[in-house]
C-alpha positions in Angstrom: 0.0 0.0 0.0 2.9 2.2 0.2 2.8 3.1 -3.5 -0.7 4.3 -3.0 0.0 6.3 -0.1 0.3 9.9 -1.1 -1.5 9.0 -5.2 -4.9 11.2 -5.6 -7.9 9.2 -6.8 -7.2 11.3 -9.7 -4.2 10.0 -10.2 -4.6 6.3 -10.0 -7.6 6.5 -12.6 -4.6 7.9 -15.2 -1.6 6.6 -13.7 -2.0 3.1 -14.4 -2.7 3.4 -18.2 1.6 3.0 -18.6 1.6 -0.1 -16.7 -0.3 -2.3 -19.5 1.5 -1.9 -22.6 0.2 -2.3 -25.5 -3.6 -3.2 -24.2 -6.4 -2.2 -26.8 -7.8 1.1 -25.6 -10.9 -0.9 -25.1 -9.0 -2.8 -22.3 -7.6 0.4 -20.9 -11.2 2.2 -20.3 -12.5 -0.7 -18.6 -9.9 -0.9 -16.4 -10.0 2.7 -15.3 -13.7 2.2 -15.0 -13.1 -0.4 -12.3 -10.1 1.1 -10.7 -11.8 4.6 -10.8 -14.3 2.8 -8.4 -12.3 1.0 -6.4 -10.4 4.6 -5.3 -13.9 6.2 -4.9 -12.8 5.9 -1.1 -9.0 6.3 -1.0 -9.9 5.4 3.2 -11.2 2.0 1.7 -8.0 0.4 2.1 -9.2 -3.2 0.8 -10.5 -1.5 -2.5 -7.1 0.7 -3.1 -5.3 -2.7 -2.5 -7.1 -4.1 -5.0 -6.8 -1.3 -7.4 -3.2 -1.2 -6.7 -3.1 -5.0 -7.7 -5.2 -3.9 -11.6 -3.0 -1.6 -11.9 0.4 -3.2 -11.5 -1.3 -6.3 -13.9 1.4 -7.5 -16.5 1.6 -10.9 -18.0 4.9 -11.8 -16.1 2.5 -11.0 -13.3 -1.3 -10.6 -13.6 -3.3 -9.3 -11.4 -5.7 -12.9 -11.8 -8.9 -10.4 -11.3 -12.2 -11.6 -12.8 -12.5 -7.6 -13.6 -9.0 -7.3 -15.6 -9.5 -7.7 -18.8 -6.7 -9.6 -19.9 -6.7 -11.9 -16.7 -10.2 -12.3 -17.5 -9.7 -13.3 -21.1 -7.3 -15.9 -20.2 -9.9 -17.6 -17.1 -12.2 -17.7 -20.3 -10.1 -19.7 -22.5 -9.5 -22.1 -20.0 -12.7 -22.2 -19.1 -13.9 -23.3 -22.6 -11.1 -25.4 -22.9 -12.3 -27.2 -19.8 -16.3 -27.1 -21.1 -14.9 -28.7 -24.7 -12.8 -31.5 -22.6 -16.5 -32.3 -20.8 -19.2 -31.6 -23.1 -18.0 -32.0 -26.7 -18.2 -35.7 -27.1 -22.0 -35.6 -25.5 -24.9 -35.8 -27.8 -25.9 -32.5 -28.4 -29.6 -33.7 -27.5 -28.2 -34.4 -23.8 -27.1 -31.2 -23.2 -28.7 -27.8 -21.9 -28.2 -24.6 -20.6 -29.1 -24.2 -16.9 -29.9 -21.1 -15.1 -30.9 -20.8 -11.2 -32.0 -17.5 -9.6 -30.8 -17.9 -5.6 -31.4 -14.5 -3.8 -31.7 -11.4 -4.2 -29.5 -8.8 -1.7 -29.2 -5.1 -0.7 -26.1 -4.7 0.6 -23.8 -7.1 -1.9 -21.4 -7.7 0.9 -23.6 -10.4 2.1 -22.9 -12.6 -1.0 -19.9 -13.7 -0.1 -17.8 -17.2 -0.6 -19.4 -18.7 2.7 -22.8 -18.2 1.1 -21.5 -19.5 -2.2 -20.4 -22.4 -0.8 -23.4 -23.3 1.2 -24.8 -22.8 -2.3 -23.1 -25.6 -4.4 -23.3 -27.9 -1.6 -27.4 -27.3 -1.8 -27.1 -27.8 -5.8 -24.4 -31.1 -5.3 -27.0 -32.7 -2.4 -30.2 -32.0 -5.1 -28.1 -33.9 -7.9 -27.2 -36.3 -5.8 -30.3 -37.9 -4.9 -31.7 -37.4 -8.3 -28.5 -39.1 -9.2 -28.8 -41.9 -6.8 -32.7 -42.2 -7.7 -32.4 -42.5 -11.6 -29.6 -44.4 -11.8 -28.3 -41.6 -13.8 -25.1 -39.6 -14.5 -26.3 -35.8 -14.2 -23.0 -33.6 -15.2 -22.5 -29.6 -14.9 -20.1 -27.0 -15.1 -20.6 -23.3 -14.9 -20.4 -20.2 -12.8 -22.5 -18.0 -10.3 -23.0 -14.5 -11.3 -23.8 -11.1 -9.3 -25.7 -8.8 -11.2 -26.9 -5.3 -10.2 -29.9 -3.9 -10.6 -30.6 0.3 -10.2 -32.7 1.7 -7.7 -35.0 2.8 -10.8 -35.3 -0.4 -12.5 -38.6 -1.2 -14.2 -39.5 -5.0 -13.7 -41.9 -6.7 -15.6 -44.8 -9.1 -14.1 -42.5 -12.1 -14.3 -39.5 -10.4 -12.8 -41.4 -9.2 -9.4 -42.6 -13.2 -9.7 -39.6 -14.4 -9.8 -37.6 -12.2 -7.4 -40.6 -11.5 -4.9 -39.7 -15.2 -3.0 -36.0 -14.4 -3.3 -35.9 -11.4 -0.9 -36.9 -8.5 -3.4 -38.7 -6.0 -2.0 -41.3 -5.0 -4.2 -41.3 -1.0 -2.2 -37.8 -0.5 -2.2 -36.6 1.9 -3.6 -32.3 0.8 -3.6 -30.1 -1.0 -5.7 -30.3 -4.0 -5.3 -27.8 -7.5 -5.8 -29.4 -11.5 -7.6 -27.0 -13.8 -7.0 -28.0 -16.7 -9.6 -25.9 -19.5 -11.9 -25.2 -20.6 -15.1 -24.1 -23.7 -16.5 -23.9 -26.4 -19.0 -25.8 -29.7 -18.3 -25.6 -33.1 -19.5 -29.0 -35.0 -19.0 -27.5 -38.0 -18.9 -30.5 -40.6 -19.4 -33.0 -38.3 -18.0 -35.4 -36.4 -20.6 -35.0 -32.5 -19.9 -38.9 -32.5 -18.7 -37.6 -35.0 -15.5 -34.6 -33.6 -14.2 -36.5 -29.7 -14.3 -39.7 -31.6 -12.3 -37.4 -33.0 -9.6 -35.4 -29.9 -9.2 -38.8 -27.8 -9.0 -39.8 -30.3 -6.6 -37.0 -30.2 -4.6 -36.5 -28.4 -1.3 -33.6 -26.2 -2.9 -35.5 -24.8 -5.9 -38.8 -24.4 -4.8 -40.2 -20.8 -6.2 -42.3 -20.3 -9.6 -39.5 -19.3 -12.4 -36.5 -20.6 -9.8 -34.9 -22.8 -12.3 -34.7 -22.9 -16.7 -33.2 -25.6 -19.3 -32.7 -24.4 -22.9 -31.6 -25.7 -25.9 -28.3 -24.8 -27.1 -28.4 -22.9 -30.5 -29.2 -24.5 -33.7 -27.4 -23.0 -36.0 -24.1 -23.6 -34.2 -21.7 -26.2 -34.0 -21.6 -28.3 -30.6 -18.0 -27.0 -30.3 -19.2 -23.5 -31.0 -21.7 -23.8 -28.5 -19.9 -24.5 -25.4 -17.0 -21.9 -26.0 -19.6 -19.4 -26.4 -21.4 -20.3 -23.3 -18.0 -20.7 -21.4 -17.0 -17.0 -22.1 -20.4 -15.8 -21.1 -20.6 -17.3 -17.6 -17.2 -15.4 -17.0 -18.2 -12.2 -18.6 -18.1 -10.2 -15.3 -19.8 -6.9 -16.9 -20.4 -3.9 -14.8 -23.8 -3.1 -17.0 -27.2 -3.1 -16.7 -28.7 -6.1 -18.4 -32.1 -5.3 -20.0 -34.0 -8.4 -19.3 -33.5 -11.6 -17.1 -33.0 -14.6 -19.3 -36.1 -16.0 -17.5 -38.6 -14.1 -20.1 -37.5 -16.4 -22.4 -40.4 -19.2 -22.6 -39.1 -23.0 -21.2 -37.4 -24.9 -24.2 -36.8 -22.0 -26.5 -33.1 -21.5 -27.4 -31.2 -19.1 -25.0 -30.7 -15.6 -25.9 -28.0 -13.4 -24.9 -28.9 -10.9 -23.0 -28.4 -6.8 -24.0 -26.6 -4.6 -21.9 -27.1 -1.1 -21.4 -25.6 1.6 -19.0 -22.7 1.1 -16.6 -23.1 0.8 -12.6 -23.0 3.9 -10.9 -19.4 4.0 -8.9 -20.8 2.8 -5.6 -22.8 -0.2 -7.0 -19.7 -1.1 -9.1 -17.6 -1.2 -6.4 -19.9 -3.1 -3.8 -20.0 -5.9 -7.2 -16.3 -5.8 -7.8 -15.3 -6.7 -4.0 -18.1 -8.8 -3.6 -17.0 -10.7 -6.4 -13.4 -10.6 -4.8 -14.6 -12.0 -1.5 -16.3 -14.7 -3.0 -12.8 -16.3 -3.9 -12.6 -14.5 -7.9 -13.0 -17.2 -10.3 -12.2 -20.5 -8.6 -15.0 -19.6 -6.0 -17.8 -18.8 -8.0 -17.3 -21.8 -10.5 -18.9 -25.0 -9.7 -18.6 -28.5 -11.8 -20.5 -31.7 -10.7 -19.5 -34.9 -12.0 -16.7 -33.6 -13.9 
């Protein structure tokens, strides 16, 4: 923290662009978007340290934040590298995309790796006795996600629906924080119809729009497939997304979702350490039967 010690938050949002050679400009904005916020509070000493750690990033020594660009880009490739060596030899008809909504926050500090954790040992127990019951071999791989939503956001009938029994407050007016998860599935010798049934009738997924399976897209190879959905599950974006994948009706082909304005500083700050105290990439990934 030394090197930080007598820098202006002006400074560290410039300062740093020298330190990451020849990164697309792209690259460079982004990172002084995130580092801008982390130095909101030069009295935040956890979020300068951090910063301090983007901005030092090099490829003899990266930073390994999901919300580098370059450290990011390299998670992703071995991440699809990783989906390929699981999925590619499976029937395309056996596989799907999973999402799961978990819970909905105010103050994103309380998503943290404990909670995570207590998380995937909910979804492992779930797949285990539907596993154990079917005499079936259930695989997945993916990644939780924390997205933001503005104190202003509109949300549709299905939204409130779906995030009323996950802690959303339907009269609040704050920001608030949906922890949920992504992921590839192999059905194994279960049709799509079963495995969703017994996860609805589960004791871990049991609200209305909880859980979705989709198709993979048509028009792209299996190959294709999983790289794309690889990178998206470790997009870490710090923008508003303008609809929840769950408006999509069950069975259709997943759609990728549009992204509009940036965070405001303080909710891309809470996102960005949240997402550092829940252990960065290894945390928030999950595989079963992998």
């Amino acid at each position: 923290m030394s090197a930080l010690k007598n820098v202006s938050a002006a400074d560290l949002e410039y300062r740093f662009k020298e330190k990451i050679g020849d990164h697309a400009v792209s690259k460079i904005r982004q990172r002084a978007y995130v580092i801008n916020a982390l130095c909101s509070d030069l009295a935040d000493k956890d979020a300068t340290a951090l910063a301090h750690r983007l901005m030092h990033c090099s490829t003899h020594k990266p930073c390994k934040q999901p919300f580098c660009p370059m450290c990011r880009h390299n998670q992703q490739r071995k991440f699809a590298d990783k989906m390929l060596a699981a999925f590619s030899h499976v029937p395309a008809s056996q596989l799907r995309f999973l999402t799961f909504l978990h819970s909905v926050h105010y103050d994103a500090a309380s998503i943290s790796s404990t909670l995570v954790k207590r998380v995937k040992r909910s979804v492992r127990n779930a797949l285990n006795v539907i596993n154990k019951n079917n005499g079936t071999s259930v695989q997945l791989l993916g990644s939780f996600e924390i997205e933001a939503f503005a104190a202003n956001a509109i949300l549709s009938d299905r939204k409130l629906l779906s995030l009323k029994p996950l802690g959303l407050v339907e009269s609040s007016n704050l920001p608030f924080f949906l922890l949920h998860f992504h992921a590839v599935v192999n059905l194994g010798s279960l049709s799509e119809s079963k495995l969703l049934s017994m996860l609805k009738s589960s004791a871990h997924f049991p609200h209305k729009y909880q859980v979705l399976l989709q198709h993979l897209h048509s028009d792209k190879s299996q190959d294709k497939n999983l790289e794309t959905l690889a990178t998206y599950m470790l997009k870490f974006r710090l923008q508003h997304s303008q609809r929840l994948k769950f408006e999509d009706d069950q069975n259709q082909m997943y759609k990728r979702t549009c992204y509009a304005s940036l965070y405001e500083i303080p909710i891309a700050k809470a996102v960005v350490m949240s997402v550092n105290s829940c252990k960065k990439f290894n945390g928030l990934s999950f595989s079963y039967n992998v």
